[in-house]
C-alpha positions as CSV (number, residue, x, y, z in Angstrom):
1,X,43.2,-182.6,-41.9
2,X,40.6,-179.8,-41.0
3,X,40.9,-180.1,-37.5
4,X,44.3,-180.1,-38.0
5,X,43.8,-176.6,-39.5
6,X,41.5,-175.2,-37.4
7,X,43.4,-175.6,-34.4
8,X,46.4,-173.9,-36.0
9,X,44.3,-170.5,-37.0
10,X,43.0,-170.4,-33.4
11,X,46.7,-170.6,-32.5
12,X,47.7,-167.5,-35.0
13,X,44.7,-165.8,-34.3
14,X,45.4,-166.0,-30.3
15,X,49.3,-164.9,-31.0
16,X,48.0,-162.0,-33.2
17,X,45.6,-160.8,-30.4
18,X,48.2,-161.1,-27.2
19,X,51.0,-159.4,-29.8
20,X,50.0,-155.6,-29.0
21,X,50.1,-156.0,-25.2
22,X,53.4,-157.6,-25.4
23,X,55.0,-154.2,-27.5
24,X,53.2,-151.6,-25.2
25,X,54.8,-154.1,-22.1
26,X,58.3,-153.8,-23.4
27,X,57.7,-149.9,-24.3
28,X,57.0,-149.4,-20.8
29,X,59.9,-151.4,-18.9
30,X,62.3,-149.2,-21.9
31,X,60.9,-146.1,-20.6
32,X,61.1,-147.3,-16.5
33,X,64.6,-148.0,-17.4
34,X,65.4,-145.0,-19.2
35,X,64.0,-142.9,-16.0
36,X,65.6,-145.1,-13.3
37,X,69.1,-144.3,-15.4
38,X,68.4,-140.2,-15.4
39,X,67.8,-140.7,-12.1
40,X,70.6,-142.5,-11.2
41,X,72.8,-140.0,-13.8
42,X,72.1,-137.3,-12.0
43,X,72.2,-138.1,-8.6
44,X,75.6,-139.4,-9.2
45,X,76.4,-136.0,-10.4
46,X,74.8,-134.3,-7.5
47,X,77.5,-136.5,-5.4
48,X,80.0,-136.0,-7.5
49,X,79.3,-132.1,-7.2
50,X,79.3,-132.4,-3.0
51,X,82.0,-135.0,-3.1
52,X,84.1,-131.5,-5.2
53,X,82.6,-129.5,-2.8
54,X,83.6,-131.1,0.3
55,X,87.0,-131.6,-1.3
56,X,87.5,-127.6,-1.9
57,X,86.0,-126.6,1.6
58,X,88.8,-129.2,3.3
59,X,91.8,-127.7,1.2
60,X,90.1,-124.4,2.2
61,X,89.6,-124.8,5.8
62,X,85.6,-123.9,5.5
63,X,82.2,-125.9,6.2
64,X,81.3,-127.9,3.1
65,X,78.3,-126.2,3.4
66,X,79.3,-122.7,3.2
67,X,81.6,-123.4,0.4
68,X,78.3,-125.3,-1.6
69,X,76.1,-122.0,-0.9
70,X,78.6,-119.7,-2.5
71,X,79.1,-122.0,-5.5
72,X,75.3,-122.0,-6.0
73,X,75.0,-118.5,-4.9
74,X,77.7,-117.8,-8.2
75,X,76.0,-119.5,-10.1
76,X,72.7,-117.9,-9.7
77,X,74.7,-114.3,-9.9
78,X,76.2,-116.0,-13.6
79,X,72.8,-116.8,-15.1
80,X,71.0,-113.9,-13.9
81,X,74.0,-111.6,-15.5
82,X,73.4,-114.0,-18.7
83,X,69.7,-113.7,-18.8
84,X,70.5,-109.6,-18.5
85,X,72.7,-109.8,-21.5
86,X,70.6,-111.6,-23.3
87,X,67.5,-109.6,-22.7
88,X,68.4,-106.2,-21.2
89,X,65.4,-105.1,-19.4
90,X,63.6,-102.0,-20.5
91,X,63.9,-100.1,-17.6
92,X,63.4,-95.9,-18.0
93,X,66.7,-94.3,-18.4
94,X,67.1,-91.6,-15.3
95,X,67.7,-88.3,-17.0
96,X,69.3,-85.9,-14.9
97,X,67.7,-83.0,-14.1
98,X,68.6,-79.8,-16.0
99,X,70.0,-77.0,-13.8
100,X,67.2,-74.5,-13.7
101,X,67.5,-71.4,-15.5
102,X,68.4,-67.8,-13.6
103,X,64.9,-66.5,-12.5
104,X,65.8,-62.8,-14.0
105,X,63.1,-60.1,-13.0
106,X,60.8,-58.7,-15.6
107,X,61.9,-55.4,-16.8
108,X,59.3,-53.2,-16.3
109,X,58.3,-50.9,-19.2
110,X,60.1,-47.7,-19.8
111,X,59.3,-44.8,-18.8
112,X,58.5,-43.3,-21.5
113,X,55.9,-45.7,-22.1
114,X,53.9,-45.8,-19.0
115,X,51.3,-43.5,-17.5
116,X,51.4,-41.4,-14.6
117,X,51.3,-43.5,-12.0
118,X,48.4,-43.1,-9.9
119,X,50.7,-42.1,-6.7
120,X,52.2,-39.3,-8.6
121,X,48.1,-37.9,-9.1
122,X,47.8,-37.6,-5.1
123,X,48.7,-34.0,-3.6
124,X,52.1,-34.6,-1.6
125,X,52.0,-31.7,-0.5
126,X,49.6,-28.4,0.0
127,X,51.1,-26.6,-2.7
128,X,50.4,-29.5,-5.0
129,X,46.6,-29.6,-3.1
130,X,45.9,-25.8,-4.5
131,X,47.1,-26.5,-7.7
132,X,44.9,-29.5,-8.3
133,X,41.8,-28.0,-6.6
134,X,42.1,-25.0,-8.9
135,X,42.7,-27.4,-12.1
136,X,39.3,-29.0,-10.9
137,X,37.4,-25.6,-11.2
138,X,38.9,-24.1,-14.2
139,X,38.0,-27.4,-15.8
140,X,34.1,-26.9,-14.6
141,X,33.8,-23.7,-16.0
142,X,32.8,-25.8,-19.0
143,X,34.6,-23.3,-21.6
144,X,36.8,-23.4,-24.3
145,X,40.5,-23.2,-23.4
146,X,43.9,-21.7,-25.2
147,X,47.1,-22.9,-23.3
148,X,48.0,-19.0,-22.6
149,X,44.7,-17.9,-20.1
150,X,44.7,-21.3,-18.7
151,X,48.1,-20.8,-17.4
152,X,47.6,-17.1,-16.5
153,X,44.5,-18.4,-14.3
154,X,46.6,-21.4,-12.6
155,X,49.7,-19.0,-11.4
156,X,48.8,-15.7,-11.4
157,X,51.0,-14.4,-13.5
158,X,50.7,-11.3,-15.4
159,X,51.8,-12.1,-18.8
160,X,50.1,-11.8,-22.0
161,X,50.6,-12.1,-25.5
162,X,51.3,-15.9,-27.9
163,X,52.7,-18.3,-25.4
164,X,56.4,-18.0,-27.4
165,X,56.0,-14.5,-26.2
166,X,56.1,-15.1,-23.0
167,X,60.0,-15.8,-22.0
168,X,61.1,-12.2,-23.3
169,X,58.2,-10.9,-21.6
170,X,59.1,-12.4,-18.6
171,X,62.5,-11.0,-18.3
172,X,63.0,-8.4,-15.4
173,X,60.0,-9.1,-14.0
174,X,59.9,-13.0,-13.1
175,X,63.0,-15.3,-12.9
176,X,63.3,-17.4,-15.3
177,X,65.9,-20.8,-15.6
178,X,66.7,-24.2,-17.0
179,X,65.1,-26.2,-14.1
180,X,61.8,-27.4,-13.6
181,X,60.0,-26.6,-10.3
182,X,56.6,-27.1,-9.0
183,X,54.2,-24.1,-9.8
184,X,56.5,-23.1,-12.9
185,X,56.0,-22.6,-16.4
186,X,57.6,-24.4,-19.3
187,X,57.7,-22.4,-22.7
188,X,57.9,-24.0,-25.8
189,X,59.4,-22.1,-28.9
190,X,57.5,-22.0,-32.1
191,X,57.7,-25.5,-34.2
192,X,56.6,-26.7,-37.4
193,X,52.7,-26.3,-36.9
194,X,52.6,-25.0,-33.4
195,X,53.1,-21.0,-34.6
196,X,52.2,-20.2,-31.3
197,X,54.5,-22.2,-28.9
198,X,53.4,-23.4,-25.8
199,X,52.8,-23.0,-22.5
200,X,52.2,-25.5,-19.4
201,X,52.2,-25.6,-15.6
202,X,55.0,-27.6,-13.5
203,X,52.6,-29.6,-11.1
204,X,55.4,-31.9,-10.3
205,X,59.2,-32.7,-10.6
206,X,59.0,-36.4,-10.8
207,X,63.0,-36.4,-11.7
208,X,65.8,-34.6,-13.7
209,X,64.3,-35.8,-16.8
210,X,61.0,-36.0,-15.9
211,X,57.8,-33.5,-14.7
212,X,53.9,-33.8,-14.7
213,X,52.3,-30.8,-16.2
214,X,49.0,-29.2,-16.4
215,X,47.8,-27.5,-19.3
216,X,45.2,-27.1,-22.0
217,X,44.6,-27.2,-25.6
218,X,47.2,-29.9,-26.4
219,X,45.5,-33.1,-26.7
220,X,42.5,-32.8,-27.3
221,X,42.2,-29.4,-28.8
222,X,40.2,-26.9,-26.5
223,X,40.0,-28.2,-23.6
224,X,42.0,-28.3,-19.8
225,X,44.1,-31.5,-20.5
226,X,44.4,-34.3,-17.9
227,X,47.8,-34.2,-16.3
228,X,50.5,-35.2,-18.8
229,X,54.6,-35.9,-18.6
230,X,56.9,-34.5,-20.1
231,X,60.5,-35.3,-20.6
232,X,63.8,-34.1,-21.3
233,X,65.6,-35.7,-24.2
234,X,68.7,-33.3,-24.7
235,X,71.7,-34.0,-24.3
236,X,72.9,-31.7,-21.6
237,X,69.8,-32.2,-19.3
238,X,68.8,-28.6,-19.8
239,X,65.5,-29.0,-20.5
240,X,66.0,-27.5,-24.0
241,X,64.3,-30.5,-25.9
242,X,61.1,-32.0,-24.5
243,X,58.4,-34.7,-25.5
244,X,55.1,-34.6,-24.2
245,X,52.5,-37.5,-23.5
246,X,49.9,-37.9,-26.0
247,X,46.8,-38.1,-24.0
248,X,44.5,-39.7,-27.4
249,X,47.0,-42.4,-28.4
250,X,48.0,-43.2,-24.4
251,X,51.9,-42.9,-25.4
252,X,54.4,-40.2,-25.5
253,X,54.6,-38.7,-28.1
254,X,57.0,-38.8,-30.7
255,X,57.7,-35.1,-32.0
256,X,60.5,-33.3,-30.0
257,X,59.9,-29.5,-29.0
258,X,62.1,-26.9,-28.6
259,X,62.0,-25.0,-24.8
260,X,63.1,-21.8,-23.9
261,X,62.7,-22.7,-20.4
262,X,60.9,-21.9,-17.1
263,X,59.3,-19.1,-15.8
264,X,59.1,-19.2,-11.4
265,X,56.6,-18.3,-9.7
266,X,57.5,-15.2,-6.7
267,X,59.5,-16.3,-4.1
268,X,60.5,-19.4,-5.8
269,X,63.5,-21.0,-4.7
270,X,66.0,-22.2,-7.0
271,X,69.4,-23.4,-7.6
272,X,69.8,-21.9,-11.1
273,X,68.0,-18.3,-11.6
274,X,68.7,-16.2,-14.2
275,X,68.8,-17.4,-17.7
């Protein structure tokens, strides 16, 4: 009865033991035969596929082959258009370039606002020359300076007397008119503070509006000015209301004078003469 028993849990115990390799063995021939019948799946689908291609390229009149490269060439075209709409790729939108703005020229400041220009300093001519060279000694002389004998000393004439005086005391014996010329002078009538007028030296006719003039005790007080414009703001272009550059602030000034006119020099020519 004992070795009866013995022999039978050997028997169990050897069973037990040899039962793992026989579930990993079956496993293994399930999974073999799972593969083999992919395998076997697919390749008849492959032929099934070229057996439909071959089919279409008879009933077409084209090489199996050609037809079979367009199909796959489709379908590559349909799953990269799929893959797009499913993930549009973030490429950089091209912006179109804005039409570029009219280059427009800088205005250039108005006249009124500038300085002489350093061309219109330069002697154009010898009259000019003269003028300029006797500015330069008057100037040297170092003394102080009323508009009325720095004017007599720059032209010669023989007028004396406040510098509003001057236009009736011109009459008969210079001409006198409404346009500026070179070697001229301008007489300003008596306003607000300036009881005395005014009276400057035409160096220059830049324009209808516009002249350089010497002169003295304008800006600063006592003293032979530099060379300062003056322009015509009336409304007839008759030199009846002038403004004069303000040498201390380096713009023109803002105050608006009242002109008899000019006074010519001998032997000055002119379109307009008498007054």
């Amino acid at each position: 009865m004992t070795r009866d028993t013995d022999y039978d849990l050997r028997i169990r115990t050897q069973t037990r033991a040899k039962r793992p390799f026989s579930v990993l063995t079956a496993s293994l021939l399930t999974l073999v035969c799972s593969v083999a019948l992919l395998s076997e799946t697919a390749h008849a689908a492959s032929r099934s596929t070229r057996d439909l291609n071959a089919a279409a390229a008879a009933a077409a009149g084209q090489p199996s082959d050609q037809v079979e490269g367009a199909v796959r060439n489709a379908a590559t075209t349909n799953q990269a258009a799929t893959d797009q709409t499913a993930s549009p790729a973030q490429s950089p939108e091209r912006k179109t370039a804005a039409a570029p703005a009219p280059r427009t020229r800088p205005q250039a400041p108005a006249a009124i606002d500038a300085p002489i220009p350093r061309t219109q300093l330069t002697a154009r001519n010898v009259t000019e020359q003269r003028q300029i060279q006797r500015v330069s000694t008057l100037k040297a002389q170092h003394r102080r300076w009323s508009c009325v004998p720095f004017a007599r000393e720059l032209t010669g004439f023989e007028i004396s007397g406040d510098a509003w005086r001057w236009w009736d005391a011109a009459a008969g014996r210079y001409n006198r008119g409404r346009m500026p010329v070179a070697g001229s002078v301008i007489v300003l009538k008596r306003y607000g503070s300036m009881r005395r007028g005014h009276v400057a030296v035409v160096r220059r006719v830049v324009s209808s509006r516009e002249i350089i003039v010497d002169q003295a005790n304008w800006a600063p007080r006592g003293r032979v000015n530099e060379p300062a414009r003056v322009i015509d703001v009336s409304a007839k272009n008759d030199w009846s209301q002038t403004r004069f550059w303000h040498q201390p602030t380096g713009q023109m000034g803002t105050s608006v004078y009242p002109t008899y006119g000019f006074i010519y020099a001998p032997n000055t020519q002119v379109a307009e003469r008498a007054d």
